[in-house]
N, C-alpha and C positions, 0 to 999 in steps of 0.2 A: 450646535454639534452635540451626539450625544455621546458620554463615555462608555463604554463597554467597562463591562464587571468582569475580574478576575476571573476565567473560566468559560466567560464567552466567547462563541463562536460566530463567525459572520455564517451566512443563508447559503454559501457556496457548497455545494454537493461534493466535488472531485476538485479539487487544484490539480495544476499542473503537472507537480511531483508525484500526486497519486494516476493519473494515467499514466508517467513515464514509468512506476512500479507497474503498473500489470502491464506496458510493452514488453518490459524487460522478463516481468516473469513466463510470457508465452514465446519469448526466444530462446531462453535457456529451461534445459529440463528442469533442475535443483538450484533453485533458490535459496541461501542461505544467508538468515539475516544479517550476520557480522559484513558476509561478504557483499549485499546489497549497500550497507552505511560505507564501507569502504570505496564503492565504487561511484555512487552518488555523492560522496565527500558533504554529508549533513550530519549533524548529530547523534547521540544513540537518544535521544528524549525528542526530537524531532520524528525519526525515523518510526520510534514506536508509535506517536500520536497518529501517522500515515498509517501502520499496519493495523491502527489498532482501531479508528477509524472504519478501513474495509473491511475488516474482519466484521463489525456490528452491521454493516450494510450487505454481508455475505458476498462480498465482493473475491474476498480468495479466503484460504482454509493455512491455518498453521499447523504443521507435523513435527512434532518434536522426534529428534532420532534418540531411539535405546541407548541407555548409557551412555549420552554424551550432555554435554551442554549445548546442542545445538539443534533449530530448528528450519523448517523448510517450508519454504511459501510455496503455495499452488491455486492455480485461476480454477474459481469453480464457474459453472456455467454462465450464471449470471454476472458473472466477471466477465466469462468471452462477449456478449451480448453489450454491454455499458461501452466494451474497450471496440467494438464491430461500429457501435452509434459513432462515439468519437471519432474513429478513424472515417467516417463519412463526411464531418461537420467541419475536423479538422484537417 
């Protein structure tokens, strides 16, 4: 068996938790991340490793709002496309 090094990642493209983010983000208009860890009940260092994740894979776009502390998820195309395969296979 081999050990994984601090940092690494197993080959898997999407887990589970990352399709349930973009179902959820193309049911709901405003995405907001406090309110996505809250409703997934996982962590804020979980949560970001998923957005943060698709966000390199261009899988959805973060909009920070004016003057607040808060930001807002949104499926970009190739986010609709990835989450249309899955909902085929799955």
């Amino acid at each position: 068996m081999v050990k994984r090094k601090e940092g690494d990642r197993s080959k898997i493209l999407l887990n589970e938790v990352d399709v349930m983010i973009l179902k959820i983000i193309t049911q709901k208009e405003d995405v907001a991340i406090m309110w996505l860890r809250e409703y997934l009940k996982i962590s804020a260092i979980s949560l970001r490793t998923h957005i943060n994740r698709m966000l390199e894979l261009g899988l959805i776009t973060r909009e920070r709002v004016p003057k607040t502390n808060r930001s807002l998820l949104r499926l970009t195309k190739e986010g609709r496309e990835v989450l249309k395969i899955f909902r085929k296979v799955v």
